[in-house]
KOLBA-552106 format. One record per residue: residue in three letters; z, y, x of N, C-alpha, C, O in turn. Coordinates in steps of 0.2 Angstrom, whole numbers. Last residue first. Example, Ala and Ser with C-alpha at 12.3 -4.5 7.8 and 13.67 -1.06 7.14 Angstrom:
2
- res;nZ;nY;nX;caZ;caY;caX;cZ;cY;cX;oZ;oY;oX
- SER;35;-11;64;36;-5;68;39;0;64;40;6;67 .
- ALA;39;-28;66;39;-22;62;39;-16;66;42;-17;71 .
This chain:
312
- res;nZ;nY;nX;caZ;caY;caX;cZ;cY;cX;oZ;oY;oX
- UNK;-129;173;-3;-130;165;-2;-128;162;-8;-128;155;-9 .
- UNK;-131;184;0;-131;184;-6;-132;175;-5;-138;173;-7 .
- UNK;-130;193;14;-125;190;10;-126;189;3;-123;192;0 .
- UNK;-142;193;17;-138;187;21;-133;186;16;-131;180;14 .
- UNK;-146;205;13;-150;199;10;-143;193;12;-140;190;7 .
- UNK;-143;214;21;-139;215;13;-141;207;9;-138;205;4 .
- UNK;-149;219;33;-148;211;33;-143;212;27;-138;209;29 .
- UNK;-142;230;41;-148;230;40;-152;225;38;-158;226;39 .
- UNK;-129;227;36;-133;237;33;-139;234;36;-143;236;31 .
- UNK;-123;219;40;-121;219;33;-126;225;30;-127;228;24 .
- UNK;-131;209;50;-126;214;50;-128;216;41;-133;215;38 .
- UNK;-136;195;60;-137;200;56;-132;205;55;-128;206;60 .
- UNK;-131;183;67;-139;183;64;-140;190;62;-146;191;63 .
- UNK;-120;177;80;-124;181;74;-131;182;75;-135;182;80 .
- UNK;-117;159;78;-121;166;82;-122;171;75;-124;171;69 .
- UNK;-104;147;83;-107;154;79;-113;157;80;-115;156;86 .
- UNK;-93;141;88;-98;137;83;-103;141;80;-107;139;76 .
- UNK;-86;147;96;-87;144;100;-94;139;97;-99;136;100 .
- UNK;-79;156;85;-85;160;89;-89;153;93;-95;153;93 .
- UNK;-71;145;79;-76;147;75;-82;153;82;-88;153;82 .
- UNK;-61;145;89;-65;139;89;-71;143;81;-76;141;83 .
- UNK;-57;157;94;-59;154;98;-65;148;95;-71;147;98 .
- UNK;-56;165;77;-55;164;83;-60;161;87;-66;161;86 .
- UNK;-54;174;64;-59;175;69;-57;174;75;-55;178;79 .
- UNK;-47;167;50;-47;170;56;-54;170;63;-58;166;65 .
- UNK;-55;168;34;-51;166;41;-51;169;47;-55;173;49 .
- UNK;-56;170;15;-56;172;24;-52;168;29;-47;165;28 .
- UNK;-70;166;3;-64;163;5;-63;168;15;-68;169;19 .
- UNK;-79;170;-2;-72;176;-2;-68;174;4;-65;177;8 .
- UNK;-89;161;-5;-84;161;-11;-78;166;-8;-73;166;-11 .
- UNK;-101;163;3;-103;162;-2;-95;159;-6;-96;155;-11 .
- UNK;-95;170;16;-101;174;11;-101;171;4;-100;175;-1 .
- UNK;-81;170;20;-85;166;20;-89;170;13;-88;171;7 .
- UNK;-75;182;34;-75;182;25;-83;175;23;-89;176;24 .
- UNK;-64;184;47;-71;183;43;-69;181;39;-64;178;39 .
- UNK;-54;195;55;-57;190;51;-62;190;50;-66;195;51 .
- UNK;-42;202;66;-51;202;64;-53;195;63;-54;190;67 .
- UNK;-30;212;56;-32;206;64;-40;205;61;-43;208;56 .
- UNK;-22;219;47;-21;217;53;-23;213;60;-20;211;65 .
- UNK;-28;213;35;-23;213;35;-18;213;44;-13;210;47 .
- UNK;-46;215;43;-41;214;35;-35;209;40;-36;204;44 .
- UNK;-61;220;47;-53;220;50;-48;219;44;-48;224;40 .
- UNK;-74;207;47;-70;213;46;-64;213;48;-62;208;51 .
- UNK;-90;197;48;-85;197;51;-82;206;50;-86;210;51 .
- UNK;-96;185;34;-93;194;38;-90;193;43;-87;188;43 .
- UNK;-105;171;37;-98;174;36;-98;182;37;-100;184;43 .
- UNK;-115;156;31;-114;165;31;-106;167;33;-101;163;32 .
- UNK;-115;141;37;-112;145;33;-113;151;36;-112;152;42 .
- UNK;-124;123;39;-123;131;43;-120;134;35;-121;132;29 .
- UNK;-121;107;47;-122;113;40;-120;121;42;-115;123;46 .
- UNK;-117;99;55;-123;101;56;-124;105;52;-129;108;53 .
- UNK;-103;95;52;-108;90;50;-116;91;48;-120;89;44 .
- UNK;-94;103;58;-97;96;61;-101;92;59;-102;87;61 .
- UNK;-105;119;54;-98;113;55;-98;108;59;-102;108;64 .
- UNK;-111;135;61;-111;127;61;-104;123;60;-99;123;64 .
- UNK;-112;150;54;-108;145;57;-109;138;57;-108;135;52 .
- UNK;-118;165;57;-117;160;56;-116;154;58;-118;152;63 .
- UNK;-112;183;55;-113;174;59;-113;168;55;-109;167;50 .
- UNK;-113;199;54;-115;192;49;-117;186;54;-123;184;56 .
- UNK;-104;213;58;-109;209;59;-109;202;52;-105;200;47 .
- UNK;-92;220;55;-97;222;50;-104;218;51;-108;218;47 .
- UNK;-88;222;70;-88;223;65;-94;223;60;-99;225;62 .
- UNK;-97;211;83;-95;219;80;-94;216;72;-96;212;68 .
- UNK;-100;202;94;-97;201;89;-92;207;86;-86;208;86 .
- UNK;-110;200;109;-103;203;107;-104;203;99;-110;203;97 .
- UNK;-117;184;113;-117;191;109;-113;193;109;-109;189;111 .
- UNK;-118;173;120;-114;176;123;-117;184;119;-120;188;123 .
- UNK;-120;163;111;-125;164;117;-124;169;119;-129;172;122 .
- UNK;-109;161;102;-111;154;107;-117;157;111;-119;152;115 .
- UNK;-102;177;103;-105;170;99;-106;165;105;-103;165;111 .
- UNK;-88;184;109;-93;184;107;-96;177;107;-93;172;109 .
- UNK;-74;197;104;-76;190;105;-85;191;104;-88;195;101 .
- UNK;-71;209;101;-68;206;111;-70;201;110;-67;197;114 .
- UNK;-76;219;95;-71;212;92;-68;211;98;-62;212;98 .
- UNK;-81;235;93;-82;228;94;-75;224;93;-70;227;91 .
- UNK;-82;242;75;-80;243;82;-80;235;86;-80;230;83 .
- UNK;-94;255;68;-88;246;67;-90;246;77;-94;247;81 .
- UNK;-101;264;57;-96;263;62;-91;257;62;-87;255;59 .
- UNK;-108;267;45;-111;259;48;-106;261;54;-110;260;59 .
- UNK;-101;278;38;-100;270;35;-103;264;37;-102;259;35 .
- UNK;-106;289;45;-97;285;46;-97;280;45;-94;276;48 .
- UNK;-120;289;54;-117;285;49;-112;284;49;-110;280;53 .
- UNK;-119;301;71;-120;292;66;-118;291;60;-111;291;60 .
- UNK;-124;311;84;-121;310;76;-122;302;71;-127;300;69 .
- UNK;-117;307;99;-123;306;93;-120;304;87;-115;300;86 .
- UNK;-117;315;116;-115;315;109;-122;311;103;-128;312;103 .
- UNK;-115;311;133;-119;313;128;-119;310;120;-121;304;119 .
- UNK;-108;318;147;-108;314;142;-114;317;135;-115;322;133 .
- UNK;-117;311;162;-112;315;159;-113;314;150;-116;310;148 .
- UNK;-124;300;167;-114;301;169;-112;305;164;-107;303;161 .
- UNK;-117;294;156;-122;293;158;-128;296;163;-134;294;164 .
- UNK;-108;290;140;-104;295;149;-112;291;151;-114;286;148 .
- UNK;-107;293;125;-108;288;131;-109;293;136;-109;299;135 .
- UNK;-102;294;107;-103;297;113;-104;290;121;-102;285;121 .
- UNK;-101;296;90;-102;293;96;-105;296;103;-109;300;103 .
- UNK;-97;305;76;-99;305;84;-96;299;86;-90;297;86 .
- UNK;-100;304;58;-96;304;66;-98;304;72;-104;303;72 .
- UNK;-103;309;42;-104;306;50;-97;307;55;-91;310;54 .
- UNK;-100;313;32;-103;307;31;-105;306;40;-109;302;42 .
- UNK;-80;314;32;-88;315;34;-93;310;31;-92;304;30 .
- UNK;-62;319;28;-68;313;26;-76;317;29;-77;323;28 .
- UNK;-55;326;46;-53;326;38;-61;321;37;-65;319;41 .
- UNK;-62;323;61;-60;329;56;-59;328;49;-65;328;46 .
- UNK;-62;310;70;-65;316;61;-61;316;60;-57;312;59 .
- UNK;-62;305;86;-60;307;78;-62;313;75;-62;319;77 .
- UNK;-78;299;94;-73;305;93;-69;305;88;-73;305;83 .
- UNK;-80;283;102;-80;286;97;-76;290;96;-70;288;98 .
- UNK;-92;277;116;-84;279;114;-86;283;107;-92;285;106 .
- UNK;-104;264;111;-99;270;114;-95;273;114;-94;273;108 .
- UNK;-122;263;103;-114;262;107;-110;265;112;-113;269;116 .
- UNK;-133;266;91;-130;268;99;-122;263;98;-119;262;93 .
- UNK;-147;260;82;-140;261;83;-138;263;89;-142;262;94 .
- UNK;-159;262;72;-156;264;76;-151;265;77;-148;269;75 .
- UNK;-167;252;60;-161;257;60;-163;258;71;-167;255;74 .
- UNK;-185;250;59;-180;247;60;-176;255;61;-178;261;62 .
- UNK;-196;256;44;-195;258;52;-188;255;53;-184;257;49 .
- UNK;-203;249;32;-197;253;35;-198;250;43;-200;245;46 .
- UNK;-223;252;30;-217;247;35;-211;252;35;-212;257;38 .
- UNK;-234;260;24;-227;259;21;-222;256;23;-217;256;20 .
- UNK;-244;265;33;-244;258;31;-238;258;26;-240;253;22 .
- UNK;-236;272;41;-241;279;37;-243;273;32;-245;274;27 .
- UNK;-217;271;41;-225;271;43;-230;274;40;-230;279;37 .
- UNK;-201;279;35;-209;272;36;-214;275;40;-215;281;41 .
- UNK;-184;280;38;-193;281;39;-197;276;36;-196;270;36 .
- UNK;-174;272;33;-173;281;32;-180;284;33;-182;289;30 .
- UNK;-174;258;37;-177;260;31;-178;270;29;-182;273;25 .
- UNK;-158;260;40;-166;256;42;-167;257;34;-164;258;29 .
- UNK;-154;276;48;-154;268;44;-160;264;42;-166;266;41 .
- UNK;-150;283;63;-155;280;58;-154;275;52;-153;269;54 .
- UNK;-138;280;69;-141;287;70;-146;288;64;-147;293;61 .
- UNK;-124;269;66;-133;270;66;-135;279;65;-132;283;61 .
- UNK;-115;263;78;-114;267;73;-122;270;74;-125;271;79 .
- UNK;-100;256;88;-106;257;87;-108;261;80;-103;262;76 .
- UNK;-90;255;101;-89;255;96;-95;257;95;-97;260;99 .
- UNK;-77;246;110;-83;248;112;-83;249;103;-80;246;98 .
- UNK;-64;244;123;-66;246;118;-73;249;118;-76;252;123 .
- UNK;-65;227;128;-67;233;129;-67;235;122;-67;231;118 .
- UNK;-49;219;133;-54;219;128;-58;227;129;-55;232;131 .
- UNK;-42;212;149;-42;217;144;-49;221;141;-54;223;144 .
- UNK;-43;195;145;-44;201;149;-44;206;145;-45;205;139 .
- UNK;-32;181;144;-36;187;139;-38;192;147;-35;192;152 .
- UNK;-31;164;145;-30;172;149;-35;176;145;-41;175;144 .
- UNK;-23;155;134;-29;155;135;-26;165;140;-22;170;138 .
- UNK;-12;142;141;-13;147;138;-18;148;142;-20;146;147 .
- UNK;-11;126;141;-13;130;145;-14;135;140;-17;134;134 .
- UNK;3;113;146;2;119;141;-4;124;142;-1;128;145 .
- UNK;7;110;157;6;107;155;-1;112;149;-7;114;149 .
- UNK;15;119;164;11;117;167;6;114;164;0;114;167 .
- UNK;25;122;155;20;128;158;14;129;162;10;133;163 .
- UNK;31;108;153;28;113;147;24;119;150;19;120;147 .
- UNK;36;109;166;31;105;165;29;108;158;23;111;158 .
- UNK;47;120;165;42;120;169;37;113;169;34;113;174 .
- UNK;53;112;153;50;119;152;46;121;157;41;124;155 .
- UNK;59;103;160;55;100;154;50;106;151;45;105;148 .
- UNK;69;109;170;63;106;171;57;103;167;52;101;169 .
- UNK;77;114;161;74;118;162;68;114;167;63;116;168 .
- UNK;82;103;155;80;106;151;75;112;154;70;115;150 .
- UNK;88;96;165;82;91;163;78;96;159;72;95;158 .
- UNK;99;107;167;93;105;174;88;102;169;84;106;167 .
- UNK;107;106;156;103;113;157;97;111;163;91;113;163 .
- UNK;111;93;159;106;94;153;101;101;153;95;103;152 .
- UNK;120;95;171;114;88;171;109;93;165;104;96;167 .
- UNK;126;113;171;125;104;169;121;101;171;117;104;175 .
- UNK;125;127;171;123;122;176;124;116;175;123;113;180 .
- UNK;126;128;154;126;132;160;123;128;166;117;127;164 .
- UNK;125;127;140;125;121;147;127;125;151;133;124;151 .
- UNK;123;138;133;125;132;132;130;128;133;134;125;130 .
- UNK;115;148;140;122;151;137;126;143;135;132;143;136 .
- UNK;103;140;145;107;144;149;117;146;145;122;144;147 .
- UNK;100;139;132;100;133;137;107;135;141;113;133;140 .
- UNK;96;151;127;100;146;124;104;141;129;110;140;129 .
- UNK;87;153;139;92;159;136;98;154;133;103;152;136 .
- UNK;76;145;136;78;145;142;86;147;141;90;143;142 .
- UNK;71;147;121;75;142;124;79;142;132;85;140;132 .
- UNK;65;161;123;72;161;121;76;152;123;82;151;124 .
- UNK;54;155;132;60;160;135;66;161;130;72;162;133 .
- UNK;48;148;122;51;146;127;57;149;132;62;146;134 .
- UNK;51;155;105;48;154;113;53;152;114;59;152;111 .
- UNK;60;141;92;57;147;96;56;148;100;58;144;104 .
- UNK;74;132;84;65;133;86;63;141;88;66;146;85 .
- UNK;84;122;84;83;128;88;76;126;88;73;121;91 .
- UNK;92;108;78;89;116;76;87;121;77;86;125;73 .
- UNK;80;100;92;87;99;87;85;104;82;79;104;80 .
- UNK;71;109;97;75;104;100;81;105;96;85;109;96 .
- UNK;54;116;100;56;113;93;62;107;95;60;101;96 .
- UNK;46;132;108;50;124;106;55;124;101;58;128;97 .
- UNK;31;139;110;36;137;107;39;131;106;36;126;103 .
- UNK;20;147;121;26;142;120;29;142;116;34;145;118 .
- UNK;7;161;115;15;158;118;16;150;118;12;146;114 .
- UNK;-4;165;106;-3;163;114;2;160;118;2;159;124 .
- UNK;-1;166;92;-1;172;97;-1;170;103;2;173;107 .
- UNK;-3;153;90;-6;157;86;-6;162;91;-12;164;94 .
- UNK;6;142;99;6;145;95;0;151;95;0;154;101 .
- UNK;9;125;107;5;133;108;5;136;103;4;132;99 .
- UNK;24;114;110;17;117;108;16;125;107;20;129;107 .
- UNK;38;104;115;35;111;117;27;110;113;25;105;114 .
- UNK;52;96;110;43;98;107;41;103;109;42;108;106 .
- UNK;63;86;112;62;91;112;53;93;113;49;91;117 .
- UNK;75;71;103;66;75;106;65;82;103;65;84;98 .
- UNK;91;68;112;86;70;105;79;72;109;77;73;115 .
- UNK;101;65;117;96;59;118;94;62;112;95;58;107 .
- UNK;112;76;115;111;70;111;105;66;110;104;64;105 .
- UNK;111;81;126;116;80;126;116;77;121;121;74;121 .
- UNK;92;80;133;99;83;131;104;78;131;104;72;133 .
- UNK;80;68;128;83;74;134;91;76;128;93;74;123 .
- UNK;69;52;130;77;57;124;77;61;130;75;59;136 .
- UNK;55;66;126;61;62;122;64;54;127;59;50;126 .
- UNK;46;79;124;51;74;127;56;70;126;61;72;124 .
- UNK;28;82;122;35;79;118;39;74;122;37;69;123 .
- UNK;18;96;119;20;89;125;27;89;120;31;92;117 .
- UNK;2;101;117;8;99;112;11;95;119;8;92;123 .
- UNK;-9;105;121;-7;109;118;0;108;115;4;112;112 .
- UNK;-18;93;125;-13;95;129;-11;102;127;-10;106;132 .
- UNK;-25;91;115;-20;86;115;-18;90;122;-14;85;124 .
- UNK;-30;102;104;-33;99;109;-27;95;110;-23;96;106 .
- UNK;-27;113;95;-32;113;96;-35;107;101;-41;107;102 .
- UNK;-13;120;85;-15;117;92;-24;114;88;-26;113;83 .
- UNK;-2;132;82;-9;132;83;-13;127;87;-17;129;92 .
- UNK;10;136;75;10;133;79;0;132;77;-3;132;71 .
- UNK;21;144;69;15;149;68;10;142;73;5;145;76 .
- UNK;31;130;62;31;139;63;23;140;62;19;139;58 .
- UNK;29;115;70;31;120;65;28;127;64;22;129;65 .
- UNK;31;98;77;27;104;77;27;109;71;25;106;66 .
- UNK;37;84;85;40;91;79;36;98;80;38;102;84 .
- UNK;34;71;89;34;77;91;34;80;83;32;78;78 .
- UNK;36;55;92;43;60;90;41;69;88;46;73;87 .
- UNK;22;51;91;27;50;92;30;52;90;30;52;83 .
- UNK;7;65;89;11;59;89;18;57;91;21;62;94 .
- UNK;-6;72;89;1;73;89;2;68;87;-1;65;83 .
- UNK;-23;78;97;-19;69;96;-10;75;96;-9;79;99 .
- UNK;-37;87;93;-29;86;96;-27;81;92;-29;79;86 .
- UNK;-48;93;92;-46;88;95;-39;84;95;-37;78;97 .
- UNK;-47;105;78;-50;102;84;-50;94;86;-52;90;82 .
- UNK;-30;106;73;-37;106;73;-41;104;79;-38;102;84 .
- UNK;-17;112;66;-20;105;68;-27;103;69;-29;98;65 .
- UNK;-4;124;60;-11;122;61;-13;118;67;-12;119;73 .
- UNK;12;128;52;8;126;57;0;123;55;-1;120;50 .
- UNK;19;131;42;12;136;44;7;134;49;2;137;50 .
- UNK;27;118;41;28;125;37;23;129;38;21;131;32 .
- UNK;24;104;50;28;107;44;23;115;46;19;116;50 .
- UNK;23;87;55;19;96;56;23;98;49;25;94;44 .
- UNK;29;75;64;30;79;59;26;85;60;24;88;66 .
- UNK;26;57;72;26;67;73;27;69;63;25;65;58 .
- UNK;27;44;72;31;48;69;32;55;68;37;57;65 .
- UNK;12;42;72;18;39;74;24;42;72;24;38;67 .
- UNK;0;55;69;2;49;69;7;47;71;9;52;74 .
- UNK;-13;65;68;-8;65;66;-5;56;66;-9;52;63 .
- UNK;-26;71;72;-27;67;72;-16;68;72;-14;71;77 .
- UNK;-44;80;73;-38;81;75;-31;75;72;-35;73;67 .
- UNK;-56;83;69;-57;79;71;-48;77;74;-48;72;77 .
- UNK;-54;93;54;-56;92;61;-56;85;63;-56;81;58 .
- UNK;-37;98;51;-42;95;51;-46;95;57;-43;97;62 .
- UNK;-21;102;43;-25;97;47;-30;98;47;-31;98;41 .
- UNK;-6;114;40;-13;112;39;-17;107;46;-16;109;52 .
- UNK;7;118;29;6;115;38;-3;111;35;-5;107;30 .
- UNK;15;122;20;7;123;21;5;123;27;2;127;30 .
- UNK;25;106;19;22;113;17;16;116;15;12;113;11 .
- UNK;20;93;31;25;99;24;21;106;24;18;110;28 .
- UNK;13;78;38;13;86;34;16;88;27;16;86;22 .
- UNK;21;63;44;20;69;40;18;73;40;22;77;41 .
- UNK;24;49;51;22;54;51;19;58;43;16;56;39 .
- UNK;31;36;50;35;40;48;30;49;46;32;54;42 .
- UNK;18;22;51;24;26;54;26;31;47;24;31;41 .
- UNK;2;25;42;6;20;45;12;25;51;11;30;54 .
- UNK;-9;33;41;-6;30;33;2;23;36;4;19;32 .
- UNK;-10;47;48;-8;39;46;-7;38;41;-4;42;37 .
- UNK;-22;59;46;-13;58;44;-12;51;44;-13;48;39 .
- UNK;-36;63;46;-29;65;49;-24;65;50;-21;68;54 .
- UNK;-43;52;40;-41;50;45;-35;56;49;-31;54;54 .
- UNK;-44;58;27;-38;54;29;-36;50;34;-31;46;35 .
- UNK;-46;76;29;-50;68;29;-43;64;31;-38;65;35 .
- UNK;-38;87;29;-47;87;29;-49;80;26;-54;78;23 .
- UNK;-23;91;22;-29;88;27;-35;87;23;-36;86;17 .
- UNK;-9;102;18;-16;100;19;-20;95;22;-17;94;27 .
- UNK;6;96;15;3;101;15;-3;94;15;-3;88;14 .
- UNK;15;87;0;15;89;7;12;94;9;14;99;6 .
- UNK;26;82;-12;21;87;-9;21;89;-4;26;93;-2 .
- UNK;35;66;-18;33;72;-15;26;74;-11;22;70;-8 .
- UNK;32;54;-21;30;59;-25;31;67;-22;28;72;-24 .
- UNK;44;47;-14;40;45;-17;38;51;-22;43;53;-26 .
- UNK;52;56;2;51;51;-6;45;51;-8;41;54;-5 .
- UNK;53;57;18;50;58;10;49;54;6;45;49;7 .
- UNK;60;54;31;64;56;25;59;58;19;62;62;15 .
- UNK;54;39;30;59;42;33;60;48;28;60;47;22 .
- UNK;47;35;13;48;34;20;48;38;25;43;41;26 .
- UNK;43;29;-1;48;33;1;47;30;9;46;24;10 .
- UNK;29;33;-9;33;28;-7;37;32;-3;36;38;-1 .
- UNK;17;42;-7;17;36;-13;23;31;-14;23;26;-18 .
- UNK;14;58;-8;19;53;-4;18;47;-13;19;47;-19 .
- UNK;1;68;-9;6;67;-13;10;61;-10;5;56;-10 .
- UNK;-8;83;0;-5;75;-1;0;76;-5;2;81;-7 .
- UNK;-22;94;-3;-12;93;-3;-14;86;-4;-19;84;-7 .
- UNK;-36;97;6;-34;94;1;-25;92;1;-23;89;6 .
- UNK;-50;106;14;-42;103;14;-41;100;7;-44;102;2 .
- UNK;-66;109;18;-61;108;13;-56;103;15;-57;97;16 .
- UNK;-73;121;32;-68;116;31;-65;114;22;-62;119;19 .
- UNK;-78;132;36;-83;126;34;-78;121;31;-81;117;27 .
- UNK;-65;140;34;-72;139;38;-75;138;31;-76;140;26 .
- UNK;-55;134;23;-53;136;30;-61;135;33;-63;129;35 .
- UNK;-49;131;7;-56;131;10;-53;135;18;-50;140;18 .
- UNK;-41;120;-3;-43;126;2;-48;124;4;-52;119;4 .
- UNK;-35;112;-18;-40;111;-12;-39;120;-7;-36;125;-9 .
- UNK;-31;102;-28;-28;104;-23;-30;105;-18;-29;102;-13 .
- UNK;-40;86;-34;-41;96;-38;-36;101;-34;-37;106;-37 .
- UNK;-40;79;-24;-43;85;-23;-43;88;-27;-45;94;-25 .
- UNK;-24;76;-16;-26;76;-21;-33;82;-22;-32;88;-22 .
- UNK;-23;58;-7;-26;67;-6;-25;68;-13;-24;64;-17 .
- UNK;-5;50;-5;-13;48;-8;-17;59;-6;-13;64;-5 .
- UNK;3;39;6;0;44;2;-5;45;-1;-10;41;0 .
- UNK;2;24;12;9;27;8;7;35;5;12;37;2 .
- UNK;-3;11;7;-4;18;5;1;21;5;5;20;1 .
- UNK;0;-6;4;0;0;0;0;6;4;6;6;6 .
């Protein structure tokens, strides 16, 4: 017997991706029968063997791969390639993408318990030992105020300098500010045949306005510097991410995306709720504009000269 079953009228959309909530068919370790879990893509996510789990809205998919005893709980995310397994306890803002994103030690401490270093969302370390969840650096702190120089403070701070070695954060360089905006819009001319004449765009630092305009300035040092009035409303700023053939990725552009199963999707890419999303053209659905969707991408177009893309 199955110890869960998918339910699809309980669905999300992440990408390309449809998820679906689990229902527990039987009681084992601590989930009963009938309770509600979180997400996955395909039932090969989640064993249907051992103790292992998704809670909450802890989400799976991909090719990624949940087994043996590991727990995913609360917000965490599970994608890509990644193998979790064993005893590991993955939580919080947690973002794994590959199997050396997660390391799991067990038995450590002062009660032969398992301690869980993984990658999170914002680029950090975070551990999961006992009740104590958060960076790495506040583990150390804890550690430190706890144990002091013990046996367990040593295996504890040697298990975090392998978590550092282990773990590989991605190195950012610092992102160009760059900013674009049409002088032209496509279509503003035609020809003496009637062809709209393509927009005109520049790039380059941007001046603040003056209270509401229908323009703004952009400017470029060349050396010296030189001003151009542009469309307020096609002003969008670059990303710091670019496609699979090394595009920069501006605001307001249109990518399209390959899944894994060769199928291509529209997306916006904009700035909402604080960070740079994309907007799945053909249902609203948004997500984040990371590593693993640019790595899937190319843009094709932009939302002012290309209105066609988004009517999928």
């Amino acid at each position: 017997m199955n110890k869960y079953e998918m339910l699809y009228e309980d669905k999300i959309e992440i990408g390309s991706h449809t998820l679906y909530r689990i229902r527990a068919l039987k009681n084992f370790g601590t989930v009963k029968a009938g309770d509600i879990g979180g997400y996955i893509e395909r039932e090969e996510n989640l064993s249907q063997k051992g103790n292992c789990w998704v809670y909450d809205n802890a989400k799976v998919r991909g090719n990624a791969r949940v087994y043996g005893n590991a727990l995913v709980y609360k917000n965490a995310r599970v994608y890509g390639d990644a193998y979790v397994s064993g005893n590991a306890h993955i939580c919080d803002n947690a973002k794994i993408n590959k199997i050396s994103d997660v390391l799991c030690i067990s038995p450590i401490g002062s009660r032969n318990d398992v301690t869980t270093f993984f990658k999170t969302k914002d680029n950090n370390i975070c551990v999961k030992c006992g009740c104590f969840t958060g960076t790495i650096d506040d583990f150390l702190e804890a550690v430190n105020e706890t144990h002091k120089d013990n046996k367990h403070a040593k295996a504890y701070r040697l298990a975090c300098e392998l978590a550092r070695v282990q773990i590989e954060l991605e190195k950012y360089e610092m992102r160009e500010i760059l900013f674009r905006g049409q002088t032209r819009r496509y279509g503003e001319k035609v020809r003496l045949n009637g062809e709209k004449i393509k927009s005109n765009w520049v790039y380059g630092g941007i001046f603040p306005q003056n209270g509401e305009g229908d323009f703004a300035i952009i400017y470029q040092q060349k050396p010296t510097v030189e001003k151009y009035p542009v469309y307020a409303d096609t002003v969008g700023q670059y990303t710091g991410m670019i496609d699979k053939n090394c595009t920069k990725i501006f605001e307001g552009d249109i990518c399209s995306f390959c899944d894994t199963d060769g199928g291509l999707t529209n997306y916006e890419v904009l700035w909402f709720g604080g960070k740079w999303v994309v907007r799945k053209v053909s249902s609203n659905v948004v997500d984040d504009l990371d590593l693993f969707f640019v790595e899937h991408c190319v843009v094709i177009g932009n939302i002012y000269d290309n209105p066609e893309l988004l009517e999928e």
